[in-house]
N, C-alpha and C positions, 0 to 999 in steps of 0.2 A: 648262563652256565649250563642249562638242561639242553643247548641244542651244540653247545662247542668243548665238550668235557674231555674229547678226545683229543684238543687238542695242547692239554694240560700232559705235558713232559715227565712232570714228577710224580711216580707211583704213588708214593706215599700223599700229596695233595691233591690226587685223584679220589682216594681210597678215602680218605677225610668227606668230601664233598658225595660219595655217595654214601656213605654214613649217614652225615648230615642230612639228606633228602628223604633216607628211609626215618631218621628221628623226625622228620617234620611230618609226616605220616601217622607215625606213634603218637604224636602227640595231637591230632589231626589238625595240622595246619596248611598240610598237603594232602588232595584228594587221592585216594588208592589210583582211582584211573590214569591222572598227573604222572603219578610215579608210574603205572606201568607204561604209559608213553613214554618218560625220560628210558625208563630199562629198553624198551623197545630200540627205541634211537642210538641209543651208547653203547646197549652189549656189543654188539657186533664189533664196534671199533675198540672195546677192550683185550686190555694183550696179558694182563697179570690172573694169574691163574685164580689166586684166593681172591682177588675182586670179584673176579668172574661166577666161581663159588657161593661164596655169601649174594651176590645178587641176585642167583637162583634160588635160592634159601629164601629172602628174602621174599620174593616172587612167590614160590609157595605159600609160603604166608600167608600173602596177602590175598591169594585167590581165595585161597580156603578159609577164610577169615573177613576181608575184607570185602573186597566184590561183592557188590547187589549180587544176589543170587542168580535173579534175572538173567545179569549178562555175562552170563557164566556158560551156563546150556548152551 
């Protein structure tokens, strides 16, 4: 699902699955990096404006939060 999300039809079962992805994060079952490679891969092919939204949000976040430090600079 992290490399064919785009090709999920229905907003709304898009909008679920990356929810999902960032709660796997939260809970850390998904590495920060994991996730910003799925964002990487799938923003671009997102078309729904509030997906688009919250997964730069969400992206924030996670830099300023999450990310080694390191590999941030």
């Amino acid at each position: 699902m992290t490399e064919n999300l785009h090709h999920v039809s229905d907003p709304v079962t898009r909008a679920a699955v990356w929810r999902y992805f960032w709660m796997l994060v939260m809970d850390r079952k998904m590495s920060s990096l994991k996730y910003v490679d799925f964002v990487h891969k799938q923003l671009p092919h997102e078309t729904v404006e509030q997906i688009i939204a919250v997964a730069l949000m969400n992206l924030r976040v996670l830099i300023g939060s999450y990310i080694p430090l390191e590999l941030v600079q």
